[in-house]
N, C-alpha and C positions, 0 to 999 in steps of 0.2 A: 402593440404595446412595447414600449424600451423598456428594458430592465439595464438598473444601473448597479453599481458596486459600492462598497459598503464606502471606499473611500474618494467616490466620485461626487455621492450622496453629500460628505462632509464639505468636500471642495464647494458645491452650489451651496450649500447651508451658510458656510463663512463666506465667500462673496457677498450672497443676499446680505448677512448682517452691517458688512463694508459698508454696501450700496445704501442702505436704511439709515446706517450711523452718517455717510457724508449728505445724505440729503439732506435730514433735519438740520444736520449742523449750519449747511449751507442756506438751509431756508432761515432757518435761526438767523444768521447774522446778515440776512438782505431782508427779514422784517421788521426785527428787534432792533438793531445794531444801526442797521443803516450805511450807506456808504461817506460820512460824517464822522468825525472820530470827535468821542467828549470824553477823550483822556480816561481817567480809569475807569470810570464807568464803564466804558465799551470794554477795556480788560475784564473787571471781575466780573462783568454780564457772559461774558464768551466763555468764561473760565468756570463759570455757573454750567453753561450749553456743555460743555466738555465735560464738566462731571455727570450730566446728566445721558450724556450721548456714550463715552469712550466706554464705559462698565458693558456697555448691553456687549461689544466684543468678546468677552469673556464670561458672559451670563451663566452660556448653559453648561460650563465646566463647577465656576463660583456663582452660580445663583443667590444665596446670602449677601457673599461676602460684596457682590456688584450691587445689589438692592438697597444698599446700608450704603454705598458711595451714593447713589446715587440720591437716595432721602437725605443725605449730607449736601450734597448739594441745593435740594429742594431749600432745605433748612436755611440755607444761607440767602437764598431768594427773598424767602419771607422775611428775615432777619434785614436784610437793605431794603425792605419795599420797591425791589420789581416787579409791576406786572405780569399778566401769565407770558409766555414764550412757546412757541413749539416744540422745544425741546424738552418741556414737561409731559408730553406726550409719550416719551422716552419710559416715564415711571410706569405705566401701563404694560409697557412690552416687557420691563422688569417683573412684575406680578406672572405675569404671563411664565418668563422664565422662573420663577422662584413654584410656581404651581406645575412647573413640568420637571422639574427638577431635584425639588428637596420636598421636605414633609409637609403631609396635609395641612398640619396646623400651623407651621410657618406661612406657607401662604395665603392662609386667613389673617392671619396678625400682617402680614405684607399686606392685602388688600385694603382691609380697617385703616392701616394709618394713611395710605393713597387717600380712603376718605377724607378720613380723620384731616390731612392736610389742606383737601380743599377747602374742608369747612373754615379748618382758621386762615384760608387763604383768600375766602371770601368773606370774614368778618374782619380780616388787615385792610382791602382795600375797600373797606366802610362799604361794602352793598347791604343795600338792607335784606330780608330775610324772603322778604316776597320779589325781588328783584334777584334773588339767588338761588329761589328755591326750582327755577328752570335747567340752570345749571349744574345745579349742586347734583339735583335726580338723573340728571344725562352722565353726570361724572361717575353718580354710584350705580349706574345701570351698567355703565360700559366697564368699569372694572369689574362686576361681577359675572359678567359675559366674558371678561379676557381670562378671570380665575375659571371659571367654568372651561373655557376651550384650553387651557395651560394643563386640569386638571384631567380634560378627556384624553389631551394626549400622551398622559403621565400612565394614565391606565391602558392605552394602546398599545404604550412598549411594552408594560407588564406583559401584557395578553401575547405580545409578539414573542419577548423571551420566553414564555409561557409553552408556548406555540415552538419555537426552536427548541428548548430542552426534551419535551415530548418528544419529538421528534427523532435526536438525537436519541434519545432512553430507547423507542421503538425499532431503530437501527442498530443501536448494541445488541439487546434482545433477537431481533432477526439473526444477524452476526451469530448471536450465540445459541439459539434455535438450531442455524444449519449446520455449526461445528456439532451441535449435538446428535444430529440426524447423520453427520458422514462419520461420527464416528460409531452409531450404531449399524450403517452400513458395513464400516470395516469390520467390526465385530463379527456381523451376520456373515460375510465373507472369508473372513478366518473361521468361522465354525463351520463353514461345508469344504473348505480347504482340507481341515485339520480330518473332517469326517471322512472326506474320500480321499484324497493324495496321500498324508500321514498314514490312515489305516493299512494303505496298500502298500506303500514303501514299509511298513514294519510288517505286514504279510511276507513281501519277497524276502527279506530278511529272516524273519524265522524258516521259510521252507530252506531256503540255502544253506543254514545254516544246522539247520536238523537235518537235510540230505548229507553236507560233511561228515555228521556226526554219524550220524546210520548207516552211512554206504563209503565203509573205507575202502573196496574193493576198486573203488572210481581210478580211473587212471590219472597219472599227475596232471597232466594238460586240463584236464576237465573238472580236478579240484581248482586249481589256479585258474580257473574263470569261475566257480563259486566264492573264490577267492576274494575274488576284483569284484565281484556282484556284490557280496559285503560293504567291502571298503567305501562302493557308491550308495549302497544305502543307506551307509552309516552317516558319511560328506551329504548328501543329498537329506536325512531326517535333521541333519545338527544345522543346514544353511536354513533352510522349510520352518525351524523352530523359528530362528532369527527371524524370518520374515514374520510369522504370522505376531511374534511380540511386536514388531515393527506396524503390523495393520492393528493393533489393539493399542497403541500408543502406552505401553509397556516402556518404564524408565529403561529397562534391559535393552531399549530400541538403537541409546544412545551411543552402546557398546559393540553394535554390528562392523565389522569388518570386511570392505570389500574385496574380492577377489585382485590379485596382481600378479601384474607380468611375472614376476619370480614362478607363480603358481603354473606356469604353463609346462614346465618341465614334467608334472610328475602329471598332467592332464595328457600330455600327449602320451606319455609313454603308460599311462595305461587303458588308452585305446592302442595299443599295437595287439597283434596276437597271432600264434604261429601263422596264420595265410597273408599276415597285414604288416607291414612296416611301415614305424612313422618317423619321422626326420622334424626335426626343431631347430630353428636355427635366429636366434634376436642378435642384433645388431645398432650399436645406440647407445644411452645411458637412459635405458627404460626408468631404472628406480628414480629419476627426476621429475617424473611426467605424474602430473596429478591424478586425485584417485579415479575421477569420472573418466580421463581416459584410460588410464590402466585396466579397469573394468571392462567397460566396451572392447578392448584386444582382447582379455579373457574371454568375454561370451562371444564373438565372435567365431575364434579360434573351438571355444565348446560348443556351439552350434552347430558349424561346417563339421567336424569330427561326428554330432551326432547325426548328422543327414550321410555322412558315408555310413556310418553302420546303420540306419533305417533305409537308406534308397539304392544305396550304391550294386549290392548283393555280391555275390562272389569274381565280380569280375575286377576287382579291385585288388592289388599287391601292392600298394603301396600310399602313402598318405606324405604330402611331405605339406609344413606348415612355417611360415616365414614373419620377422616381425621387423620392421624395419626403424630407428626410430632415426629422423635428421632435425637438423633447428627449425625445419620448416613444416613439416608434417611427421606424422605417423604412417606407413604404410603396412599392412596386414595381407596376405595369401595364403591360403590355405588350398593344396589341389590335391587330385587323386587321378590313376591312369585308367580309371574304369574306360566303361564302353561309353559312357554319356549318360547313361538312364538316372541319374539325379537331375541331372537337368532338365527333364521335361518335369520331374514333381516337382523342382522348387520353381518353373514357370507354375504350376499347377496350385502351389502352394498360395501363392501371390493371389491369385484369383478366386479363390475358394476359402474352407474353412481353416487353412494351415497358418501356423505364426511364425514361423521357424526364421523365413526368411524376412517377412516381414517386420518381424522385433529385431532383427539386424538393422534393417533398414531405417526403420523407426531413431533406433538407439544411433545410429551414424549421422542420420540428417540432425538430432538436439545437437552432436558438435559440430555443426553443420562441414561435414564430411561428406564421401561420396562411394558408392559400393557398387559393385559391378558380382553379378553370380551369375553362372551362364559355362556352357560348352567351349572351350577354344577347340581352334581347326584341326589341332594334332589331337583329339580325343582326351577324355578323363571329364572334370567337371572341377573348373574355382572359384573361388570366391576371393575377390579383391576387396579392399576396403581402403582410405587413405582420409586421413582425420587431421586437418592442420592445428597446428599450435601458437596462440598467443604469443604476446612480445614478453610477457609474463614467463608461460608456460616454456619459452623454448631453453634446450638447452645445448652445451656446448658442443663441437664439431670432434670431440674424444670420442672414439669408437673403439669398441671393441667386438669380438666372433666368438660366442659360446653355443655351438651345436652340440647336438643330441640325436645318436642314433640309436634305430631299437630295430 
């Protein structure tokens, strides 16, 4: 079965009506007419055909307004004592359009006078009553058979539009059924967030902060990592809030602020610590580079930093971390001179239940970028990253060298 388009539909419709209107016309004037011209007769007989034919082209926009040219024209028939013509067949197809078209009662009063005019159209040309009453009941059968099919398919569109508005109504609702369901998932997913991560990050917070307070005998080195345990779980509960107003669609969502390259300065240097040094070093006009990448270099840079302090272990003296920025790409490195042992976890991480590297990877292919984490031959463990930029996004060939040593 073809399925066709709503304005392929119209195209056949208005052809067809072409094709209807030059028939009759044509029949019209090779049986009425004749190929004999009797001067105005043959004029205002074809100019009769015309009124009663050119209206039905615009019927089913002006239904009325074409039914009333067209009984104007009948009118004038009767009025000169023409004969019937096939183009009075014409007035039918108007009923038809006036019952599919405009109001019930209009096209009962449309059909009535179709009657209405055969009758005086057969008491004009003198038939008697019993020599008409064959004709007259075929004329008022078929007009009330055309009202009938004009008015079944008045009620067909109803039923259709009927049928499309449901439909649509049942699509909004769906729509708005499952925005209602993910936003009770998010809901339900910030309350076991807030249950287990918040509760625990203000755990580590209060003992750190109550071992400062209680144990001043601590040596400085090991206050100044209760210190920076603070600092992170203070940055770590104030980001965590942002988010979970963000998964509650909290107007406060609007107001999050992402992470940026500026931020990587005081991110590296406090992962340094007496056995560890870290090195910083961007290169570029980072503040030009949109937030989505700016972001992805931050977590980046905070992921590798947090897989040296989870995997690396003490075999590590140094962290250095690079940011590159050119008109064409972003490139990102972060390395360590360990012995390699991060590198078999973040292989391991890949493969199992780890995200660490994976959410890099993840976050790198949406700019569709490319990452490399892995062993080099001279030992330690890096992670590359290189994120290109837009004809948009790029920006000038001004460079400048702001490192940081710790």
């Amino acid at each position: 079965m073809m399925l066709t388009t709503g304005s392929e539909q119209h195209r056949v419709r208005a052809i067809g009506r072409g094709v209807l209107c030059f028939g009759i016309l044509s029949y019209t004037g090779a049986v009425s007419v004749g190929v004999y011209w009797r001067g105005t007769t043959t004029v205002l007989l074809m100019a009769i055909a015309l009124g009663l034919c050119l209206p039905w082209l615009f019927a089913h926009r002006y239904p009325l307004r074409s039914f009333a040219v067209m009984s104007a024209a009948g009118t004038v028939q009767l009025i000169e004592g023409f004969g019937p013509i096939p183009a009075n067949l014409m007035l039918l197809a108007g009923v038809y359009a006036v019952a599919a078209h405009a109001p019930r009662r209009a096209a009962l009063l449309c059909a009535a006078a179709v009657v209405a005019g055969a009758v005086i159209a057969a008491i004009r040309w003198g038939e008697t009553f019993a020599a008409s009453a064959v004709p007259l009941s075929a004329i008022g059968t078929t007009t009330v058979a055309v009202w009938l099919w004009g008015t079944h398919t008045a009620l067909r569109r109803v039923h259709d539009e009927t049928l499309r508005t449901r439909a649509d109504q049942l699509e909004r609702e769906q729509d708005h059924l499952a925005q209602i369901a993910a936003a009770e998932e998010r809901a339900r997913i910030a309350r076991d967030l807030h249950d287990v991560i918040s509760h625990s990050l203000a755990g580590i917070l209060t003992m750190s902060e109550g071992t400062l307070r209680s144990s001043p005998e601590l040596a400085e080195e090991h206050k100044n990592s209760l210190r920076m345990i603070n600092t992170h779980c203070r940055d770590s509960l104030s980001e965590f809030r942002k988010l979970l107003k963000l998964l509650r669609d909290e107007p406060a969502d609007m107001t999050r602020t992402s992470p940026v390259v500026s931020n990587l300065e005081f991110l590296v240097e406090s992962a340094a610590s007496d056995t560890v040094a870290t090195d910083l070093t961007v290169e570029g006009r980072h503040c030009e580079l949109p937030p989505t990448v700016q972001e992805a270099v931050y977590r980046i840079v905070q992921e590798s930093l947090t897989n040296v302090r989870k995997h690396a272990g003490t075999s590590v003296t140094k962290v250095t971390a690079s940011v590159d920025v050119t008109a064409e790409n972003v490139k990102v490195e972060v390395s360590d001179d360990g012995d390699g042992s991060a590198a078999e976890v973040g292989a391991a991480e890949c493969t199992t239940d780890g995200f660490g590297l994976l959410g890099m990877r993840e976050r790198v292919d949406s700019l569709r970028g490319t990452l490399f984490a892995g062993s080099p031959p001279d030992g330690g463990f890096v992670v590359r990253a290189t994120i290109p930029l837009s004809s948009d996004d790029r920006s000038s060939n001004n460079r400048y060298v702001r490192t940081r040593n710790n």
